[in-house]
SEZA-925773 format. One line per field, with one value per residue: residue number from 1; residue in three letters; chain; x, y, z of N, C-alpha, C in turn. Coordinates in nm, 3 decimals. Each point is the difference from the previous one (the first is absolute). Example, Ala and Ser with C-alpha at 12.3 -4.5 7.8 and 13.67 -1.06 7.14 Angstrom:
pator	1,2;
nugu	ALA,SER;
ronu	A,A;
n.u	1.319,-0.035;
n.v	-0.569,0.105;
n.w	0.780,-0.072;
ca.u	-0.089,0.082;
ca.v	0.119,0.119;
ca.w	0.000,0.006;
c.u	0.090,-0.077;
c.v	0.120,0.109;
c.w	0.000,0.073;
//
This chain:
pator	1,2,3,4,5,6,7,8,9,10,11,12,13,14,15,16,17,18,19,20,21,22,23,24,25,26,27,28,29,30,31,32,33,34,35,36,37,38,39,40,41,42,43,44,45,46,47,48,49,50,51,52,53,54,55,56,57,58,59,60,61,62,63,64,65,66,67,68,69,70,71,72,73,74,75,76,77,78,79,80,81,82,83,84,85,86,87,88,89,90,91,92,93,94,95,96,97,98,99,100,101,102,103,104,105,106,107,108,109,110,111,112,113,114,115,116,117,118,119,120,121,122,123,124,125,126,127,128,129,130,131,132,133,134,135,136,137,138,139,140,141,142,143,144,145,146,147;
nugu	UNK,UNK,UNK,UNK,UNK,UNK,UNK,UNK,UNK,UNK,UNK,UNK,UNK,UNK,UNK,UNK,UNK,UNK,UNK,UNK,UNK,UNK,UNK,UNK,UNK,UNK,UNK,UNK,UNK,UNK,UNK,UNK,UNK,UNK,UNK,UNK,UNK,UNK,UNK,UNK,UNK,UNK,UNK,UNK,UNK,UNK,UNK,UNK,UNK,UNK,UNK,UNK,UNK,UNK,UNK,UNK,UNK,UNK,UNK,UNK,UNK,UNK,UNK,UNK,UNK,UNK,UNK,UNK,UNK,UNK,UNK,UNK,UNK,UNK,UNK,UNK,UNK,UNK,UNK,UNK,UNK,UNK,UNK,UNK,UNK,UNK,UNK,UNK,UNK,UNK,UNK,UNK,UNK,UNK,UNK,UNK,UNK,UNK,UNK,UNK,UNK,UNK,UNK,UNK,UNK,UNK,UNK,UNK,UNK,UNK,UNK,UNK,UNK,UNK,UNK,UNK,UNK,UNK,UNK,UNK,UNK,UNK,UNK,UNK,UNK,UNK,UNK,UNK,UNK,UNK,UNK,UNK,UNK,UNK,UNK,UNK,UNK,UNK,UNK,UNK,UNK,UNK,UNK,UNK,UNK,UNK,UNK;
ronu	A,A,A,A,A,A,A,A,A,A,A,A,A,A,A,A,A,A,A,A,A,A,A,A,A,A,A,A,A,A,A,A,A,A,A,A,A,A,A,A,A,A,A,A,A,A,A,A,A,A,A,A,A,A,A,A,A,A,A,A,A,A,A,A,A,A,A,A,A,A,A,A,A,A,A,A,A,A,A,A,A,A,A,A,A,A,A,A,A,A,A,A,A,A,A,A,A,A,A,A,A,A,A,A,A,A,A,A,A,A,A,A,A,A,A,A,A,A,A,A,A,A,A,A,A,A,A,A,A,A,A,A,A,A,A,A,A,A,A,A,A,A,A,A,A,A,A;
n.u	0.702,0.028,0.130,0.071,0.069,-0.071,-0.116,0.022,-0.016,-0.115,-0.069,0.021,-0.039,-0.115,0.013,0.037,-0.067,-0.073,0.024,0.011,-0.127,-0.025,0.091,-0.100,0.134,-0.040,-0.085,0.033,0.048,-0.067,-0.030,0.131,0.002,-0.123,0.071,0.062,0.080,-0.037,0.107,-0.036,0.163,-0.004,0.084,0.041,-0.080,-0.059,0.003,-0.160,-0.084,0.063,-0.007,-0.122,-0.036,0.101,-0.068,-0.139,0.038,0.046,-0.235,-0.157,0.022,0.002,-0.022,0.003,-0.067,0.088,-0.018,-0.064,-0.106,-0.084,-0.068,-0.032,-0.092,-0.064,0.030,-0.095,-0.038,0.072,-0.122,0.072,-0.024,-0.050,0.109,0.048,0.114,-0.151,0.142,-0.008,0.027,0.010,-0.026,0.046,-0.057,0.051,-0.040,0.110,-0.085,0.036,0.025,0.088,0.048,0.145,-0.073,-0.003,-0.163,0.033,-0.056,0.047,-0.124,0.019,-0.128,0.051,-0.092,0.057,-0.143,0.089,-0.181,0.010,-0.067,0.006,0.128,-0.169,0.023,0.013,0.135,0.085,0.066,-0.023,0.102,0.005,0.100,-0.005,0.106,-0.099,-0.085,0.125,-0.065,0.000,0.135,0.052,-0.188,0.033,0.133,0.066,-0.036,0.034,-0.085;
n.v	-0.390,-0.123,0.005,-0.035,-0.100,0.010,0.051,-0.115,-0.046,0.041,-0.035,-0.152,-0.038,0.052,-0.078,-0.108,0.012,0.001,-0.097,-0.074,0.007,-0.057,-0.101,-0.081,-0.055,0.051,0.063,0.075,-0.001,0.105,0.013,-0.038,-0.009,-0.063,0.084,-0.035,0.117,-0.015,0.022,0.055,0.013,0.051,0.130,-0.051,0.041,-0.009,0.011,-0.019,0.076,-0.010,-0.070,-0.009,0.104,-0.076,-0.120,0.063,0.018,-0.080,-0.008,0.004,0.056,0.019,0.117,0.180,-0.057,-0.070,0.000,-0.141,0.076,-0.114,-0.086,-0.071,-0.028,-0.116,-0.030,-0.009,-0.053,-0.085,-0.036,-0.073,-0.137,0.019,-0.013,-0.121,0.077,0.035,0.023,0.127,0.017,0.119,-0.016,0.084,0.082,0.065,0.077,0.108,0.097,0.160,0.059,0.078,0.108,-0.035,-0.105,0.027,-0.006,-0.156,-0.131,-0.058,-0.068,-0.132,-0.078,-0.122,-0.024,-0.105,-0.009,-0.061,-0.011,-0.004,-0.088,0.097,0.012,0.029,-0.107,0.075,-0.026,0.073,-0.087,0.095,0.074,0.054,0.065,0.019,0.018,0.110,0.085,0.091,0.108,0.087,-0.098,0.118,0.015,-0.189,-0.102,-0.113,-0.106,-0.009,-0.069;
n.w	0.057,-0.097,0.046,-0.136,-0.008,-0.176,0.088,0.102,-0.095,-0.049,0.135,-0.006,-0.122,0.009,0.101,-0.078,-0.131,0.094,0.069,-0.140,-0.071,0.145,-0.005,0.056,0.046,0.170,-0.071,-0.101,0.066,0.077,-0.080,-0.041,0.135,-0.055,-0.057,-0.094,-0.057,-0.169,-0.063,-0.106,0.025,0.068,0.000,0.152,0.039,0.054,0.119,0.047,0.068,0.058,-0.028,-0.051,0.162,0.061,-0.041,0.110,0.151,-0.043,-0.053,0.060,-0.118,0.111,0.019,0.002,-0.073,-0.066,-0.155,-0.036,0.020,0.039,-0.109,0.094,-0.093,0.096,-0.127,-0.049,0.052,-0.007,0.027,0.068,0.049,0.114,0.013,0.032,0.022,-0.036,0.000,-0.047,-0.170,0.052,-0.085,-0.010,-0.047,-0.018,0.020,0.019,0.072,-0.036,0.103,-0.032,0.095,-0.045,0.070,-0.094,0.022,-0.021,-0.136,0.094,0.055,-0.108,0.021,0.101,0.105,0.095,0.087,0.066,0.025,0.131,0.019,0.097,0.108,-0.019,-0.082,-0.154,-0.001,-0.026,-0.085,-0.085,-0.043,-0.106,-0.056,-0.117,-0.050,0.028,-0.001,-0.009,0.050,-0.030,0.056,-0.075,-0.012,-0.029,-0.106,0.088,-0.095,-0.087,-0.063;
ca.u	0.089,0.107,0.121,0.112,0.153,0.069,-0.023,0.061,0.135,0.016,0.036,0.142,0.071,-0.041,0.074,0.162,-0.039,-0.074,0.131,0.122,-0.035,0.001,0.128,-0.023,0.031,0.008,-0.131,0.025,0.033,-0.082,-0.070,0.037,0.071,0.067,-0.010,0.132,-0.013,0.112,-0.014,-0.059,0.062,-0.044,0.122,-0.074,0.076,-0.034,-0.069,-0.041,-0.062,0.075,0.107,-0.084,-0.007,0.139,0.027,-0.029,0.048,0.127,0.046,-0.027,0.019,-0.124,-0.013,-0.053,-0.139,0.050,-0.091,0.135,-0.097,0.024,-0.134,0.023,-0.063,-0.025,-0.119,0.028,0.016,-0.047,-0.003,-0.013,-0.076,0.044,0.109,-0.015,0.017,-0.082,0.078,-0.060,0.109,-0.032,0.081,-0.069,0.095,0.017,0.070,0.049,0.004,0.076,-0.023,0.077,-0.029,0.080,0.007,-0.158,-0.070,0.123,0.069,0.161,0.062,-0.081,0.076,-0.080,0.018,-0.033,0.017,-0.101,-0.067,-0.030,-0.085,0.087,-0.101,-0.047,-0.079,0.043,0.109,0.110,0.096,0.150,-0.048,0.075,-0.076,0.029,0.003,-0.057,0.068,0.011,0.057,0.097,-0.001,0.111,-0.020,-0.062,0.034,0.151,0.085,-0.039,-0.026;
ca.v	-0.035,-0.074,-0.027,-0.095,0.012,0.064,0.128,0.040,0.001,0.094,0.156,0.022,0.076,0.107,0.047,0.001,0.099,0.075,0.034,0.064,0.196,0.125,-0.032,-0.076,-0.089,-0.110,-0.103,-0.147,-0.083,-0.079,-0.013,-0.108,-0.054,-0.191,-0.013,0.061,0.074,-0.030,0.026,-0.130,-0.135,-0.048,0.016,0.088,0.191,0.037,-0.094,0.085,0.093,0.068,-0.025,0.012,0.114,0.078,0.046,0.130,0.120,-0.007,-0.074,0.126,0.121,0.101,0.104,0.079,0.003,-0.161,-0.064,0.032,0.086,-0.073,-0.075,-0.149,-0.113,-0.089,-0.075,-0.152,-0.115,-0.098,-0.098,-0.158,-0.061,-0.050,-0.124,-0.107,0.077,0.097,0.095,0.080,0.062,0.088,0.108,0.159,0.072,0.142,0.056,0.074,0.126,0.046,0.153,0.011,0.117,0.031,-0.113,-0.068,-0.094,-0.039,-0.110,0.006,-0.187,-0.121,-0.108,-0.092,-0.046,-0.127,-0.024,-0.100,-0.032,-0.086,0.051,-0.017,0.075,0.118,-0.036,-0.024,0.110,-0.017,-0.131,-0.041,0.081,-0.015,0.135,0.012,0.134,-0.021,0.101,0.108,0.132,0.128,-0.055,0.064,0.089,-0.088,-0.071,0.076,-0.090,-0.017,-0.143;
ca.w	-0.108,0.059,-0.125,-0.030,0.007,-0.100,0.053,0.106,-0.068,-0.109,0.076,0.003,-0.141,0.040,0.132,-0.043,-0.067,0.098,0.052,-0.107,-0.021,0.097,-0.002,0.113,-0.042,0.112,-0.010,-0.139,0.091,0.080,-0.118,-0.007,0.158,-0.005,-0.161,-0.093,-0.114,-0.078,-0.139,-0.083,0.004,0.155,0.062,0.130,0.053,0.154,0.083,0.170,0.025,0.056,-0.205,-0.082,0.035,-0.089,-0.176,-0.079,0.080,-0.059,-0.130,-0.076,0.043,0.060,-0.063,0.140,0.028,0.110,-0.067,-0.172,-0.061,-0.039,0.040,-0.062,-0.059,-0.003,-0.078,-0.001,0.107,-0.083,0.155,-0.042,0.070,0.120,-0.011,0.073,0.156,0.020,-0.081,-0.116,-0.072,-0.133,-0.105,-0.078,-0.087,0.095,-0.057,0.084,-0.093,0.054,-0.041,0.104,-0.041,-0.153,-0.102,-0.109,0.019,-0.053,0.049,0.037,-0.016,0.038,-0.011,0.022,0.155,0.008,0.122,0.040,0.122,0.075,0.151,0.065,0.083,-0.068,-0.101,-0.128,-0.038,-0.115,0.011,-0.128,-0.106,-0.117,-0.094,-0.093,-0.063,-0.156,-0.078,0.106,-0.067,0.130,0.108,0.111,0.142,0.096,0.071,0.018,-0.117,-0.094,0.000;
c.u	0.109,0.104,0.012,0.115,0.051,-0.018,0.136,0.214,0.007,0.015,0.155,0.103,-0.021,0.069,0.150,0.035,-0.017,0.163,0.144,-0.031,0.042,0.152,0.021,0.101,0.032,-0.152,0.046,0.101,-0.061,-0.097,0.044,0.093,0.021,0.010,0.128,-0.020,0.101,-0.014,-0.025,0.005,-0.017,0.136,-0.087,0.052,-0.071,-0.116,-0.018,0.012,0.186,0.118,-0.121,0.029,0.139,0.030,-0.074,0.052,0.147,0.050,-0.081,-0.023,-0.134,0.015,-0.087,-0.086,-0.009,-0.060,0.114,-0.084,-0.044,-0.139,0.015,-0.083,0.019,-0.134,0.018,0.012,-0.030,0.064,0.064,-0.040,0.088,0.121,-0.024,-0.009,-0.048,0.021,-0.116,0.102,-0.114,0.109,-0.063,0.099,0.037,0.038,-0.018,-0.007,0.111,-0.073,0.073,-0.064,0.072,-0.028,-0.195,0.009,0.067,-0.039,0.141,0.030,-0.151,0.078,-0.095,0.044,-0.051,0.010,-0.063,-0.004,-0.006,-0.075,0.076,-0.127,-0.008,-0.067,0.102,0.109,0.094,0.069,0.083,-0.072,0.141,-0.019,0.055,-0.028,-0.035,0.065,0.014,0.072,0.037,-0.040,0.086,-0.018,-0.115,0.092,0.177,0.084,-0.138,-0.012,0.066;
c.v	-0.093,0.031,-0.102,-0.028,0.065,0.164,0.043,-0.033,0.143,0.145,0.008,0.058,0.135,0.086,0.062,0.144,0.173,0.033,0.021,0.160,0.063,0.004,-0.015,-0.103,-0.072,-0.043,-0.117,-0.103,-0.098,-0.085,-0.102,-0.065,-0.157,-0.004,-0.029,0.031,-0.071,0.046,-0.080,-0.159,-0.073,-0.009,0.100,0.159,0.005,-0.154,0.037,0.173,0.084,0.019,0.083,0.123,0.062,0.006,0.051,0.104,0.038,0.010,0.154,0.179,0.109,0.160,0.076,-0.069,-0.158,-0.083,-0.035,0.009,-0.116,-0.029,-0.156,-0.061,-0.122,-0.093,-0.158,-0.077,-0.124,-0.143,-0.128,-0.085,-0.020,-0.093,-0.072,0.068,0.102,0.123,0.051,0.047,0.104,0.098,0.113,0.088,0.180,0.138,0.138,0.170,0.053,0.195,0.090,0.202,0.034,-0.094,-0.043,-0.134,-0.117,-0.152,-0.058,-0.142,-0.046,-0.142,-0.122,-0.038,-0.137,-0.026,-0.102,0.015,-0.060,0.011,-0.039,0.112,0.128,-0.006,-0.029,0.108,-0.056,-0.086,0.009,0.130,-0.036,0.137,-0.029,0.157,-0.045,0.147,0.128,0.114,0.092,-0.039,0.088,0.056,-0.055,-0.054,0.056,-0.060,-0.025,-0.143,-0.045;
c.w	0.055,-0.071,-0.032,0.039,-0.064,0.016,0.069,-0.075,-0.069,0.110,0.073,-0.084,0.046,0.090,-0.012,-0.053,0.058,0.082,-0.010,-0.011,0.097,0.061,0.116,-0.030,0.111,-0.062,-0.088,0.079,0.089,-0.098,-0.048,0.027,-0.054,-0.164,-0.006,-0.106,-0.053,-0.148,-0.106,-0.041,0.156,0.072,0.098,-0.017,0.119,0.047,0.098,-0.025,0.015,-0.166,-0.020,-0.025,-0.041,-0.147,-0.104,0.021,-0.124,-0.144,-0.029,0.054,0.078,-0.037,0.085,0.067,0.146,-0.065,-0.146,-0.089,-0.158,-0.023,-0.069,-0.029,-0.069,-0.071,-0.082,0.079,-0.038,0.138,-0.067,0.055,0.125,0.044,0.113,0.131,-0.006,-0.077,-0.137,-0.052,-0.088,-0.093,-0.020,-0.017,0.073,-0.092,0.074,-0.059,0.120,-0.021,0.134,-0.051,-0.098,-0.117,-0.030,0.062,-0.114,0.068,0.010,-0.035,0.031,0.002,0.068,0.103,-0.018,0.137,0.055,0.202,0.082,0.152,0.142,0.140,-0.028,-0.107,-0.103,0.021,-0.123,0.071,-0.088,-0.100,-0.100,-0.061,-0.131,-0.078,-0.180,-0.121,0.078,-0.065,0.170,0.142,0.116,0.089,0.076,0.069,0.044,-0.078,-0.134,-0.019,-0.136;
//
């Protein structure tokens, strides 16, 4: 079996995902070490692995377990064509359950990621994400501010 790029973008979504749940957040870092994160309007909040890692460490909430008891899905992916500098922009969309032992299984937030790719050493990593908040209900026992 060969992959795609678009395989190998989408196990990154994947990855992200995978390591937000487990509240791995020196991974989501390492994870996206040459990115910058920014909010919808494209005002920065972290850059490099070492921000990345502090502004989850800072932003969301973990619980007994070392987990923010969380599951993140990632769908839609909608590719665009390749830009001059190799660069890939995909969009998709997320949306976030929550089930803590006092608290019901519970979507908390969705919304829309805009990331764009790039090949570097190692292959395809994050270069730029964007989040956009779409619609959100009981965030108090994810995050440490309310959006």
């Amino acid at each position: 079996m060969q992959l795609t790029d678009g395989d190998r973008i989408r196990g990154l979504l994947a990855t992200y995902c995978r390591l937000i749940d487990a509240g791995d957040f020196a991974g989501v870092g390492a994870l996206m070490a040459h990115a910058v994160l920014k909010t919808e309007d494209g005002t920065v909040i972290a850059t490099g692995a070492d921000e990345v890692e502090r502004l989850y460490a800072g932003l969301v909430k973990l619980h007994d377990d070392g987990t923010p008891g969380t599951q993140h899905v990632v769908a839609n992916a909608i590719f665009d064509e390749p830009g001059v500098d190799g660069t890939v922009t995909v969009t998709s969309t997320y949306l976030v359950l929550q089930a803590l032992p006092d608290v019901p299984l519970q979507p908390i937030v969705t919304g829309t990621y805009v990331d764009r790719f790039e090949t570097g050493e190692g292959g395809l990593r994050f270069a730029e994400r964007r989040f956009g908040i779409g619609r959100s209900g009981r965030l108090e026992h994810h995050l440490t501010i309310t959006p």
